[in-house]
C-alpha positions as CSV (number, residue, x, y, z in Angstrom):
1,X,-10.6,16.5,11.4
2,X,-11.1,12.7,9.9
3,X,-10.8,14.2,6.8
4,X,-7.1,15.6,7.2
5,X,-5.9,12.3,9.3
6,X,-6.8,10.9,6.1
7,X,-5.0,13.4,3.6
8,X,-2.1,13.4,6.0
9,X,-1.4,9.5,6.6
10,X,-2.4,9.3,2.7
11,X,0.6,11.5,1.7
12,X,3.0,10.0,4.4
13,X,2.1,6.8,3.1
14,X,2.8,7.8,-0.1
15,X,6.3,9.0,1.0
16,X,7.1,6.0,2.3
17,X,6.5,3.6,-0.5
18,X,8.1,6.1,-3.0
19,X,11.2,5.5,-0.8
20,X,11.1,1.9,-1.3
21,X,11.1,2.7,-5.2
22,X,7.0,2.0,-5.6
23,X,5.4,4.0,-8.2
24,X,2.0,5.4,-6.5
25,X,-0.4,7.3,-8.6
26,X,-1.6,10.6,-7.1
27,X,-4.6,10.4,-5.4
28,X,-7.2,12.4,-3.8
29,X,-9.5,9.6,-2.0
30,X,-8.8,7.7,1.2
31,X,-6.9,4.8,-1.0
32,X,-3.7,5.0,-3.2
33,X,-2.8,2.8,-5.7
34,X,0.7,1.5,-5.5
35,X,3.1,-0.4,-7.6
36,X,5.7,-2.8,-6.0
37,X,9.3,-2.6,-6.7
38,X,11.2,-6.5,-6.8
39,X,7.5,-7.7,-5.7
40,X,4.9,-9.2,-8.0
41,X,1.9,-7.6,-6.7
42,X,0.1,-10.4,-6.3
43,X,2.5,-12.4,-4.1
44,X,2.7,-9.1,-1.9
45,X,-0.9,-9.2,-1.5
46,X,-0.9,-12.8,-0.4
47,X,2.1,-12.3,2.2
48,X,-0.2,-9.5,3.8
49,X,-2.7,-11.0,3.8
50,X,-1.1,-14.1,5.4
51,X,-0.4,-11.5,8.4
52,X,-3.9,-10.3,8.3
53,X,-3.3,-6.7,6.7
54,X,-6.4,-6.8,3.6
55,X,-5.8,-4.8,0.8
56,X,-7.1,-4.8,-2.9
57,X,-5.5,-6.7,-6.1
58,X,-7.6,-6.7,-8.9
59,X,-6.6,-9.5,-11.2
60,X,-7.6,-7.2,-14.9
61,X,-4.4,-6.7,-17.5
62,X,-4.7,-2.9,-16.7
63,X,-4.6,-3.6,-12.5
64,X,-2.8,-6.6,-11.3
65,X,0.8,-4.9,-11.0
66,X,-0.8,-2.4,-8.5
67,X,-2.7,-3.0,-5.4
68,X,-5.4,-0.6,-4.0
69,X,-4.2,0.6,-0.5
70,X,-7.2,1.6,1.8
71,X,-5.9,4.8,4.2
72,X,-6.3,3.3,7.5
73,X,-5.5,4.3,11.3
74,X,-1.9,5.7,11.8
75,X,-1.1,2.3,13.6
76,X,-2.6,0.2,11.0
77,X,-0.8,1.8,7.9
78,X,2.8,1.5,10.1
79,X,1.6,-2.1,10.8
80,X,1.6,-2.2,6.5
81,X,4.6,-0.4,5.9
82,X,6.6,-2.4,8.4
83,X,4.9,-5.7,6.9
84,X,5.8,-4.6,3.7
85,X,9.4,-4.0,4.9
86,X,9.7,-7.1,6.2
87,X,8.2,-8.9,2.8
88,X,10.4,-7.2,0.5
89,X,13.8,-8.4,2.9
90,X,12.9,-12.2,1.9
């Protein structure tokens, strides 16, 4: 049952971030990887962080346009995408 929470909040997830014109590379683990659109992906990790949402940013030439999105609860990934929302209005 964890198992298709997972695969099911990964691919809404996914969905919602491809709406808000991010590149996310397919995946089949309980994390996506996820480019920002009119974000630099490291100031979007730093305003989530600032509102206590972690996520990965690897600073490597091949990595540090993407961050590494851990598959969380359902509230904690609609806590993301509404922080994320919120970051890419300012």
């Amino acid at each position: 049952k964890q198992f298709e929470h997972i695969v099911e909040l990964r691919a809404k997830t996914t969905e919602s971030l491809e709406a808000l014109g991010f590149e996310v590379i397919p995946s089949q683990t309980n994390f996506i990887f996820t480019r920002p659109t009119g974000l630099i992906a490291a100031d979007w990790f730093q305003q989530l962080r600032k509102r206590k949402i972690l996520t990965r940013w690897f600073d490597s030439p091949k990595a540090r346009n993407w961050l590494r999105i851990t598959i969380g609860t359902e509230a904690e990934m609609a806590r993301f995408l509404t922080a994320t929302k919120s970051i890419l209005r300012r």
